[in-house]
N, CA and C atoms as a LAMMPS dump frame, in Angstrom:
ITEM: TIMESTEP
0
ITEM: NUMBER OF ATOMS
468
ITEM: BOX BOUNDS ff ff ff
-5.0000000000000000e+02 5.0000000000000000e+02
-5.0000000000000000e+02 5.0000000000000000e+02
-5.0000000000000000e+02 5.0000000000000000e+02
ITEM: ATOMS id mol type element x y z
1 1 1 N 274.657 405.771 -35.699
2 1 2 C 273.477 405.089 -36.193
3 1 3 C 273.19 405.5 -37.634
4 2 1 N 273.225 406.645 -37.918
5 2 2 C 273.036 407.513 -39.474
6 2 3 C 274.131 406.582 -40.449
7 3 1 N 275.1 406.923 -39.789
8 3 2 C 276.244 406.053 -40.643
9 3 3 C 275.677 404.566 -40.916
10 4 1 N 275.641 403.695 -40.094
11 4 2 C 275.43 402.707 -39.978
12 4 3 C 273.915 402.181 -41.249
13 5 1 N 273.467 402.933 -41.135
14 5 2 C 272.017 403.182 -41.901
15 5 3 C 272.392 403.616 -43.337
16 6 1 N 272.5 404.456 -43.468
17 6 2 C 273.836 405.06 -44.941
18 6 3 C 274.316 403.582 -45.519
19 7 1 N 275.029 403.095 -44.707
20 7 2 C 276.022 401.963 -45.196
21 7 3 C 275.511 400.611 -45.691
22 8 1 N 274.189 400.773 -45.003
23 8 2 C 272.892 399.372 -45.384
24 8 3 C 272.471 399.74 -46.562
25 9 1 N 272.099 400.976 -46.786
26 9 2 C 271.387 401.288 -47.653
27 9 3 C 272.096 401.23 -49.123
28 10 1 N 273.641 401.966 -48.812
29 10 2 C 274.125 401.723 -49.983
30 10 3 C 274.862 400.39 -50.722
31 11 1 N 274.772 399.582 -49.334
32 11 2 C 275.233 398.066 -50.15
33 11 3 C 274.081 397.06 -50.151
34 12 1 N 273.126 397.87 -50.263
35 12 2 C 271.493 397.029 -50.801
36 12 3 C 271.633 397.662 -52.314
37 13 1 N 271.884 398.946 -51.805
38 13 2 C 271.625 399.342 -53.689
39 13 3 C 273.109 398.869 -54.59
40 14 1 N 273.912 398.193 -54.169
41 14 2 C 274.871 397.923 -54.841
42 14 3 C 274.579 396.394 -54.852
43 15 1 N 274.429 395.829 -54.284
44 15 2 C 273.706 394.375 -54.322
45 15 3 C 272.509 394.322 -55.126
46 16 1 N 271.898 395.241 -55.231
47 16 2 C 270.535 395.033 -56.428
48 16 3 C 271.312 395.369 -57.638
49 17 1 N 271.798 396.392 -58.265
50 17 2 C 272.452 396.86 -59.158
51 17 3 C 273.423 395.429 -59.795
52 18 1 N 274.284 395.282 -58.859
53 18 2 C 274.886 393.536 -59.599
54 18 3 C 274.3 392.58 -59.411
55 19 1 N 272.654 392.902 -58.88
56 19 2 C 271.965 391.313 -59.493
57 19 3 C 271.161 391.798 -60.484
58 20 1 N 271.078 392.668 -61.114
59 20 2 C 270.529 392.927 -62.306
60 20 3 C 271.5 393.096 -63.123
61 21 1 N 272.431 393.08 -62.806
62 21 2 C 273.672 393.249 -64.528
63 21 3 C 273.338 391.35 -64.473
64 22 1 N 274.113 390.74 -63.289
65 22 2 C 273.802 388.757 -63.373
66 22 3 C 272.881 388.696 -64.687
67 23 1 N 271.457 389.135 -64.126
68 23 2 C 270.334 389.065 -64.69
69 23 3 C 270.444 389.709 -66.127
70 24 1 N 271.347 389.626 -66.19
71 24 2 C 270.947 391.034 -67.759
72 24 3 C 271.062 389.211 -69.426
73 25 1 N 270.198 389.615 -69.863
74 25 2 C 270.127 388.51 -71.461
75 25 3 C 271.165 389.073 -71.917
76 26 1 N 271.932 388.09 -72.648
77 26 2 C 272.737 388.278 -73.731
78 26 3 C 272.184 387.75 -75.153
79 27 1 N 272.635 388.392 -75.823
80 27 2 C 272.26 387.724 -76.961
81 27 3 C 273.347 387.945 -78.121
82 28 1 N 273.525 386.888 -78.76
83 28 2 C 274.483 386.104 -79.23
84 28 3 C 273.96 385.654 -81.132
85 29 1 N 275.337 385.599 -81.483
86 29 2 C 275.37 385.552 -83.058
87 29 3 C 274.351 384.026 -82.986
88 30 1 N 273.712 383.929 -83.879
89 30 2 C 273.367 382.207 -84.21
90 30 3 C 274.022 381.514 -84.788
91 31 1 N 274.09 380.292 -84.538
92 31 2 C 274.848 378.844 -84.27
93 31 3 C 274.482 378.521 -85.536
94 32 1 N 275.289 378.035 -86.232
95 32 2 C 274.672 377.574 -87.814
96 32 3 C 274.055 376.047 -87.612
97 33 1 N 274.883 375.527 -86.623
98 33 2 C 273.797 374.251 -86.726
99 33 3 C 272.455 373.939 -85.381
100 34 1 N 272.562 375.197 -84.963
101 34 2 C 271.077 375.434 -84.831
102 34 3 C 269.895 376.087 -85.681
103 35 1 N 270.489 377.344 -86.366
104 35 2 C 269.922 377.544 -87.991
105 35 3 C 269.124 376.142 -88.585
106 36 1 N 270.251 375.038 -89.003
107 36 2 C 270.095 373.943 -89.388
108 36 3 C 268.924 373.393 -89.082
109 37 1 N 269.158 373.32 -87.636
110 37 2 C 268.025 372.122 -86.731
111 37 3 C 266.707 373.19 -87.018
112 38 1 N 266.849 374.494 -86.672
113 38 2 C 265.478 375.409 -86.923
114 38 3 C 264.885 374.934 -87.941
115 39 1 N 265.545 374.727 -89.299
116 39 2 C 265.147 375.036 -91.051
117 39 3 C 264.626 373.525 -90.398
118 40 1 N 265.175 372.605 -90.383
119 40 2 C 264.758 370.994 -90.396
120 40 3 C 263.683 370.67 -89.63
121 41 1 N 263.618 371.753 -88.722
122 41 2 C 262.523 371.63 -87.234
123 41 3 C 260.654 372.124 -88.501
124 42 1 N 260.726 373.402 -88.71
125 42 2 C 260.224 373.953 -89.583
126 42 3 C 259.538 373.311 -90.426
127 43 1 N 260.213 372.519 -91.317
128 43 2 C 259.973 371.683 -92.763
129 43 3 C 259.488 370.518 -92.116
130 44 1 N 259.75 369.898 -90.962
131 44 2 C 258.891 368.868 -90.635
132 44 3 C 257.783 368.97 -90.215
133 45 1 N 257.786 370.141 -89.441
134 45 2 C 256.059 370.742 -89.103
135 45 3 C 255.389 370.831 -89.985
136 46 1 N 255.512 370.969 -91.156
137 46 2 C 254.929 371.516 -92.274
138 46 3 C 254.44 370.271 -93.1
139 47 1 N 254.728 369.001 -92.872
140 47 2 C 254.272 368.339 -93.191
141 47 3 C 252.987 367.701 -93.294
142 48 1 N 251.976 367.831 -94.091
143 48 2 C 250.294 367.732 -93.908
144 48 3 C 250.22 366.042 -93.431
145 49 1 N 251.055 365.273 -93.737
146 49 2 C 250.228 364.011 -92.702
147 49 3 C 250.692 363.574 -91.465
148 50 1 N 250.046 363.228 -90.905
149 50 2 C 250.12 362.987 -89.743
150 50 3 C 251.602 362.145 -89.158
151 51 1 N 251.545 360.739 -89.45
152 51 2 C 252.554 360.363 -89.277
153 51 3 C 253.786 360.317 -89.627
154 52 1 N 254.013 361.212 -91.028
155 52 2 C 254.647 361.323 -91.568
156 52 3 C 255.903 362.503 -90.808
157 53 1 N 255.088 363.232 -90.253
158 53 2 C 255.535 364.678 -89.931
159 53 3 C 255.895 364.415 -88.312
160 54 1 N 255.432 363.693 -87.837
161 54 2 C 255.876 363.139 -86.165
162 54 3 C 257.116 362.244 -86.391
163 55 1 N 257.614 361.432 -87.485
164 55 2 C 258.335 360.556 -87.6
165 55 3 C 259.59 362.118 -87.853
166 56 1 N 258.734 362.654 -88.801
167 56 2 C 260.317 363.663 -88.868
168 56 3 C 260.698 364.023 -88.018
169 57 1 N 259.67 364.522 -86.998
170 57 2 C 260.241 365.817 -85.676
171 57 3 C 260.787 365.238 -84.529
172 58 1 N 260.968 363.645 -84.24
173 58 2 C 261.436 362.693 -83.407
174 58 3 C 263.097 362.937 -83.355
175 59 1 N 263.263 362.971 -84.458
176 59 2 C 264.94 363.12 -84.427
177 59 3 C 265.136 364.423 -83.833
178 60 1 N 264.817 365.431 -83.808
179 60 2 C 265.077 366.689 -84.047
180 60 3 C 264.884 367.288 -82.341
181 61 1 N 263.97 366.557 -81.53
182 61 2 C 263.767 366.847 -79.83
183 61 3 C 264.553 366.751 -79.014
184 62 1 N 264.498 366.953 -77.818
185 62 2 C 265.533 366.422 -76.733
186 62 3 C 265.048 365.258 -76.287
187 63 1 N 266.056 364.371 -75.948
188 63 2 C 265.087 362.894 -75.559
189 63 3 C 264.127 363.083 -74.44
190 64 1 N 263.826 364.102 -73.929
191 64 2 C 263.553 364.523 -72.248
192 64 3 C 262.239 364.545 -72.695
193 65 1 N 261.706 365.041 -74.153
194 65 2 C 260.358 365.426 -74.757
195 65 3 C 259.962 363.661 -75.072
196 66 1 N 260.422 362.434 -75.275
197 66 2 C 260.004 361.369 -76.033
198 66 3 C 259.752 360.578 -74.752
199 67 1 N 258.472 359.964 -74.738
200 67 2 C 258.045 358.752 -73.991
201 67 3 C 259.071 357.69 -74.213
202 68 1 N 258.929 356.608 -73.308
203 68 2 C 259.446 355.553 -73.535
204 68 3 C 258.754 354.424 -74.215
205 69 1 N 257.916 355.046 -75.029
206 69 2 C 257.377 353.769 -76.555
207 69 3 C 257.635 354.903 -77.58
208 70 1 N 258.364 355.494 -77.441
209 70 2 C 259.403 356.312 -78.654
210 70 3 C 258.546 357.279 -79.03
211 71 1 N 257.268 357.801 -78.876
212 71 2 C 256.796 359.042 -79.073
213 71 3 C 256.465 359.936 -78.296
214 72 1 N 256.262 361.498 -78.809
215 72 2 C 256.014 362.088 -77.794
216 72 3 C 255.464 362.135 -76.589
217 73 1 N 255.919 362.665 -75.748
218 73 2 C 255.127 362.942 -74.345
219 73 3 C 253.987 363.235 -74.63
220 74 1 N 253.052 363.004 -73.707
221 74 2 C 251.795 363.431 -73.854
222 74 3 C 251.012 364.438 -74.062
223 75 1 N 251.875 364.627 -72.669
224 75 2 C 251.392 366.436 -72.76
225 75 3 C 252.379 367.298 -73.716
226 76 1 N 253.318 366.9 -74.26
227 76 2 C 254.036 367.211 -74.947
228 76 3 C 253.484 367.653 -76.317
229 77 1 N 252.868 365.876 -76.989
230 77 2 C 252.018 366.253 -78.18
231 77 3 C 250.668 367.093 -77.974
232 78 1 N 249.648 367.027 -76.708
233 78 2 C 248.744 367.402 -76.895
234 78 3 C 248.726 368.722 -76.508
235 79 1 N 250.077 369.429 -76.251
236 79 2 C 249.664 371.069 -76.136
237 79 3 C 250.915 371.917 -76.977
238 80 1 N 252.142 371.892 -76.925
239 80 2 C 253.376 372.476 -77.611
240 80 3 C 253.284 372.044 -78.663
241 81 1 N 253.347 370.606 -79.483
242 81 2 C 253.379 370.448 -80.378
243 81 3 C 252.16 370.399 -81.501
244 82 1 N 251.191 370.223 -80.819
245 82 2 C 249.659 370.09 -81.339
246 82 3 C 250.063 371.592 -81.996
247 83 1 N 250.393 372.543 -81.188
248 83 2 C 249.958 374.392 -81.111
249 83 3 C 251.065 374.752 -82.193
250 84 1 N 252.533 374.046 -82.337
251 84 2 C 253.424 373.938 -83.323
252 84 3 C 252.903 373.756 -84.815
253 85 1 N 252.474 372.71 -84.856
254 85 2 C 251.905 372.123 -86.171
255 85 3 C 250.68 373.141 -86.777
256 86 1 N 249.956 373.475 -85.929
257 86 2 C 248.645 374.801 -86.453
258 86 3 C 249.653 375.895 -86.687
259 87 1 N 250.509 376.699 -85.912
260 87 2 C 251.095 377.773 -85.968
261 87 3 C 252.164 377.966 -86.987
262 88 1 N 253.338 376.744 -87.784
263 88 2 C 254.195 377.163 -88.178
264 88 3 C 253.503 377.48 -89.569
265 89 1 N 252.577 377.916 -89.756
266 89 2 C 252.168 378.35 -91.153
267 89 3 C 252.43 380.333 -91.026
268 90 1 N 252.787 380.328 -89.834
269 90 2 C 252.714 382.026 -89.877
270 90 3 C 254.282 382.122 -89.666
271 91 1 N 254.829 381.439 -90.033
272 91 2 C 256.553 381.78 -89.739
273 91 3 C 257.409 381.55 -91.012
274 92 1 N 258.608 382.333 -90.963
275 92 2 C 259.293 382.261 -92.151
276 92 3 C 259.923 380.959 -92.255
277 93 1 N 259.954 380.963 -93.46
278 93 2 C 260.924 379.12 -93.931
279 93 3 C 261.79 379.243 -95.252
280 94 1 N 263.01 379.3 -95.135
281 94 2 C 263.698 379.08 -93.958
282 94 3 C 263.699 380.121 -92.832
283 95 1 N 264.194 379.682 -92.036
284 95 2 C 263.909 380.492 -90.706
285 95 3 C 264.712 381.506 -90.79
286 96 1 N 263.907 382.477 -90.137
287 96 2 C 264.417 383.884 -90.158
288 96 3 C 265.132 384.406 -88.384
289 97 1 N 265.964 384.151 -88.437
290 97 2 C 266.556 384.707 -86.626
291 97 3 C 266.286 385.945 -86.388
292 98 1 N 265.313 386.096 -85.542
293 98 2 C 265.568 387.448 -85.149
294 98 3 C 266.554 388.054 -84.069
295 99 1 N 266.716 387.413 -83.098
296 99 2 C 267.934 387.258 -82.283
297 99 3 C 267.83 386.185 -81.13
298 100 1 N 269.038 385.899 -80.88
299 100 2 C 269.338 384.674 -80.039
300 100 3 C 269.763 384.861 -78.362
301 101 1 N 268.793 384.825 -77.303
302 101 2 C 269.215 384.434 -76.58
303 101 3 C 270.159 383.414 -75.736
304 102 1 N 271.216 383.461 -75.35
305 102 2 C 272.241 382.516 -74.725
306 102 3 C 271.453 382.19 -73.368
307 103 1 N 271.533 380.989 -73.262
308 103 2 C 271.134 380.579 -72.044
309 103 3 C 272.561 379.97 -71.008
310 104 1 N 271.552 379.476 -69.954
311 104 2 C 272.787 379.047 -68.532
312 104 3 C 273.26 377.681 -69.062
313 105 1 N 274.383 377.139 -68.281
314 105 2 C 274.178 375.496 -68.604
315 105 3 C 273.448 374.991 -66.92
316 106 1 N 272.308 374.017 -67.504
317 106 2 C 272.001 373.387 -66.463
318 106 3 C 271.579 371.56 -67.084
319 107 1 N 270.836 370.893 -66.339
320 107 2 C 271.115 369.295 -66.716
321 107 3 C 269.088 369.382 -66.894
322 108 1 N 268.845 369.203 -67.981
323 108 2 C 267.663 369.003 -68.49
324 108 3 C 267.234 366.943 -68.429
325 109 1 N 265.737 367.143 -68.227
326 109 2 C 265.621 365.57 -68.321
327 109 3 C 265.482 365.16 -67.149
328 110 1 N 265.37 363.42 -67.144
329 110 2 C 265.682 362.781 -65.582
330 110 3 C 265.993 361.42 -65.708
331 111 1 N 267.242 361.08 -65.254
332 111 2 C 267.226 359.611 -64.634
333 111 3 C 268.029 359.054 -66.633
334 112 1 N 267.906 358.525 -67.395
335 112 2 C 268.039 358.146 -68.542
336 112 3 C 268.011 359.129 -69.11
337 113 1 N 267.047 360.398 -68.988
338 113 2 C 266.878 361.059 -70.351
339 113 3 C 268.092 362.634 -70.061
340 114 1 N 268.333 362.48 -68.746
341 114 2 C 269.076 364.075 -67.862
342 114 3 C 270.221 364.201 -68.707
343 115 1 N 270.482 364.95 -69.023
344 115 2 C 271.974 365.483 -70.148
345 115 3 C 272.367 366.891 -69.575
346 116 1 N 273.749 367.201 -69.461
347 116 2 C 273.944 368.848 -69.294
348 116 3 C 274.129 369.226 -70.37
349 117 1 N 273.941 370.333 -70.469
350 117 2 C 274.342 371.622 -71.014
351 117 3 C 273.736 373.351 -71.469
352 118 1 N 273.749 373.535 -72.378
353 118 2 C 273.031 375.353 -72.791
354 118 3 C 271.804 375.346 -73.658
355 119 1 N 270.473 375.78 -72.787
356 119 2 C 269.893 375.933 -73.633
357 119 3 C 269.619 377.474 -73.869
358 120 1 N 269.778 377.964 -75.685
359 120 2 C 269.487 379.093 -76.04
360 120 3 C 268.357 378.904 -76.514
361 121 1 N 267.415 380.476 -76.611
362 121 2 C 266.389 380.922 -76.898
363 121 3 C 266.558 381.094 -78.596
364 122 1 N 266.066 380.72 -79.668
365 122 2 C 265.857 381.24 -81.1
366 122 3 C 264.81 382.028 -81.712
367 123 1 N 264.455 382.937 -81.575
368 123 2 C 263.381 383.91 -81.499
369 123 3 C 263.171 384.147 -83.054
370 124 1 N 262.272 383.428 -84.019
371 124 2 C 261.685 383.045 -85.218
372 124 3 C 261.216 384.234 -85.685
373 125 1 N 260.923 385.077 -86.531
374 125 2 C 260.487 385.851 -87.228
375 125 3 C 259.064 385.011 -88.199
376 126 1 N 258.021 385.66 -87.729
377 126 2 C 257.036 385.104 -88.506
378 126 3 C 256.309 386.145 -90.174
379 127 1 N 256.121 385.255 -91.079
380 127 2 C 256.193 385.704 -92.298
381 127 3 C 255.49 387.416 -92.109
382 128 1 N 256.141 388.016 -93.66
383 128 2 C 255.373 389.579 -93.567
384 128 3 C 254.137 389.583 -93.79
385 129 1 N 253.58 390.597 -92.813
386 129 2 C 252.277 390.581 -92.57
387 129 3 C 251.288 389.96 -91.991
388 130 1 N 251.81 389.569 -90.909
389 130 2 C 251.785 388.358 -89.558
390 130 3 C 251.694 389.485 -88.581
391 131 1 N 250.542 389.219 -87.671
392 131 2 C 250.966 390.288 -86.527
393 131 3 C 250.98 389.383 -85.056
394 132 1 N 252.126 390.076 -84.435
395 132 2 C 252.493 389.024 -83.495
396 132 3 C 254.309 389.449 -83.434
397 133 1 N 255.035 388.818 -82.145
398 133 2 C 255.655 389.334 -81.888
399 133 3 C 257.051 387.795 -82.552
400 134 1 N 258.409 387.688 -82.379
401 134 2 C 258.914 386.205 -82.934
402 134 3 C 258.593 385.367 -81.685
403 135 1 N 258.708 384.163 -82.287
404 135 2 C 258.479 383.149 -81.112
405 135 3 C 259.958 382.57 -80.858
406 136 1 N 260.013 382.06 -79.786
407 136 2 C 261.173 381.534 -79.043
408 136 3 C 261.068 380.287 -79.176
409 137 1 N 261.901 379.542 -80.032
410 137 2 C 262.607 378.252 -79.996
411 137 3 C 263.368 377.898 -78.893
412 138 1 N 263.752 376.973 -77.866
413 138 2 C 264.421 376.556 -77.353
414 138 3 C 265.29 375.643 -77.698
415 139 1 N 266.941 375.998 -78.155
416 139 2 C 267.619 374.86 -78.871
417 139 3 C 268.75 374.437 -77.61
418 140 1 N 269.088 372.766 -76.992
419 140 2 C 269.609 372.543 -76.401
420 140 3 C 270.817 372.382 -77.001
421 141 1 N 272.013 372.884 -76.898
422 141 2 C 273.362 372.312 -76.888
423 141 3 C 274.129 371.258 -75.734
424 142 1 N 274.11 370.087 -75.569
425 142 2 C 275.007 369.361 -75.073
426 142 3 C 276.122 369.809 -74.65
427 143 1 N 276.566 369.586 -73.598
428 143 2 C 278.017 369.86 -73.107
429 143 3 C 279.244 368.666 -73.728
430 144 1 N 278.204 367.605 -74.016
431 144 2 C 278.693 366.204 -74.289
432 144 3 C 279.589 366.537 -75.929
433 145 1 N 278.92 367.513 -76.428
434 145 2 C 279.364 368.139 -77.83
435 145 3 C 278.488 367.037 -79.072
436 146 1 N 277.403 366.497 -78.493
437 146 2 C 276.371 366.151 -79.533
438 146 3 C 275.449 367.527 -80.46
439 147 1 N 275.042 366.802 -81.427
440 147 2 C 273.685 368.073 -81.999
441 147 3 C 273.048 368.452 -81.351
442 148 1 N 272.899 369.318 -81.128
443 148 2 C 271.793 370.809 -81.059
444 148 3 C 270.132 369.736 -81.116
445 149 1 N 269.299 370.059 -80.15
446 149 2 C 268.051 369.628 -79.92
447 149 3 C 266.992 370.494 -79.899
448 150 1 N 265.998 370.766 -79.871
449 150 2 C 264.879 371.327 -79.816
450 150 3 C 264.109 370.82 -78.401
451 151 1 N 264.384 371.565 -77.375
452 151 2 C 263.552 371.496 -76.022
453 151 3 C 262.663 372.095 -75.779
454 152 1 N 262.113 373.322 -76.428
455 152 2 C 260.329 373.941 -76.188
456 152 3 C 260.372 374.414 -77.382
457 153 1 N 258.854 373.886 -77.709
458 153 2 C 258.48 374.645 -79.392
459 153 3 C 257.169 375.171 -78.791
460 154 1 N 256.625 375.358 -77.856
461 154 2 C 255.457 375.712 -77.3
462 154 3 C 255.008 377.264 -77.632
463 155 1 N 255.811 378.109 -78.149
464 155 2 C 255.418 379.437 -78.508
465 155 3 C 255.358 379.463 -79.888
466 156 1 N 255.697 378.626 -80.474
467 156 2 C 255.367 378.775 -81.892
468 156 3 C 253.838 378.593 -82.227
């Protein structure tokens, strides 16, 4: 019975142990043409008029974020991106990486908008003398081998 007990115990703790390595972040050099999409993501936020600056950041989303009368989601504009547009005044431009999370591949979207592939984390460095920690970009890579998208700007 001791044995038997011993033997549970130690392939629980070996089963937790390799689901926390699974679990372990990597983080990874940055993608220059996510750099890209960051700097372009950035400079369109920054734009003081209104429509001007939504027309830019349209290209730059995952289609999963755009209604079907071509603008943002709702809740899309009225909480991530609303909170985007006030906030990117405290972040560096061009963008500063602080480091890059690699993400899983999974299929983002639904029905028309569902696409596979990786989304990584881009963790922004906000200007000196900003207090606050970087914010996490979410940039989608396609498996399809299209551009690099922007799927959560909600921490900026």
């Amino acid at each position: 019975m001791r044995k038997v007990l011993i033997a549970a115990i130690s392939l629980g703790l070996i089963l937790m142990l390799g689901a926390a390595r699974a679990q372990a972040i990597e983080k990874i050099k940055p993608d220059p043409a996510a750099v890209a999409l960051l700097n372009e993501f950035l400079t369109a936020l920054s734009i003081p008029d209104d429509e001007k600056r939504l027309k830019a950041v349209l290209p730059l989303v995952h289609k999963s974020l755009i209604a079907k009368n071509g603008d943002l989601d709702r809740n899309v504009k009225d909480f991530s991106y609303r909170k985007a547009c006030e906030n990117v005044r405290f972040y560096q431009q061009p963008a500063s990486i602080y480091e890059v999370h690699k993400g899983n591949v999974f299929t983002i979207g639904f029905k028309e908008t569902a696409e596979q592939g990786r989304n990584d984390k881009y963790f922004i460095n906000k200007k000196a003398g900003v207090a606050g920690r970087p914010a996490p970009l979410h940039v989608f890579f396609p498996s399809s081998g299209g551009p690099p998208k922007i799927t959560n700007m909600g921490s900026l």
